[in-house]
N, C-alpha and C positions, 0 to 999 in steps of 0.2 A: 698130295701128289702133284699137283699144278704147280706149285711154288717150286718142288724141286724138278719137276720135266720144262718150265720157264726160267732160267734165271732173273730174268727180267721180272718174272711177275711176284719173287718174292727175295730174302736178305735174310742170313743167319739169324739178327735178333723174332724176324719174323717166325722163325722154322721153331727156334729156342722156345720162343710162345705156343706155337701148336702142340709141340713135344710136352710141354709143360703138364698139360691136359692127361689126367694118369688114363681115361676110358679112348685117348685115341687108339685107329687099331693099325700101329705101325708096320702090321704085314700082310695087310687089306689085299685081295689082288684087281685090277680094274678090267675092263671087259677084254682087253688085248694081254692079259696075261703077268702085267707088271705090276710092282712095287714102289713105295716110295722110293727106297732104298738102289732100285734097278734103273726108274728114272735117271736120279741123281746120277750114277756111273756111268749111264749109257754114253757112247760121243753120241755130239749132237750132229749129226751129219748136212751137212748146207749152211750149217749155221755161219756166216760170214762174223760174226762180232766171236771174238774169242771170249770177250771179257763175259757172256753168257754163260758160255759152258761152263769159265772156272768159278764163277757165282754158284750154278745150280750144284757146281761138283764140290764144292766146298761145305755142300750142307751133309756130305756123305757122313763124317765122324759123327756127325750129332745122331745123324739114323743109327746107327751104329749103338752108338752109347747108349740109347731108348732101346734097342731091341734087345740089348744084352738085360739091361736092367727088366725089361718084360720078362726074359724069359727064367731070370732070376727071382720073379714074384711068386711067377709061376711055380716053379719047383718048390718057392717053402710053403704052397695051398697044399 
């Protein structure tokens, strides 16, 4: 969740890695009600560097693709 609400604090191959992890729980929610996934989409509102926002928002597909494959596990238990 920090990697993708910072872009700065983390980079696709990073997110690639955490995702990897088949017990992460990609649709966790954190005390203010958000997801990785909601993170990553939000605009970052003040954020003066652009290149943040499109780093964190560029890890969306991969949440994405983890939470479809979860939910695809899911169905064949």
């Amino acid at each position: 969740m920090k990697a993708c609400d910072d872009g700065s604090e983390g980079c696709p191959a990073v997110i690639k890695l955490i995702l990897s992890v088949p017990e992460i729980e990609i649709d966790r929610v954190e005390s203010e009600g958000e997801t990785a996934l909601s993170l990553a989409k939000a605009p970052k509102w003040g954020w003066e560097e652009e290149e943040r926002y499109q780093r964190s928002f560029s890890f969306v597909p991969l949440l994405e693709e983890k939470a479809r494959q979860q939910a695809i596990d899911a169905a064949a238990k």
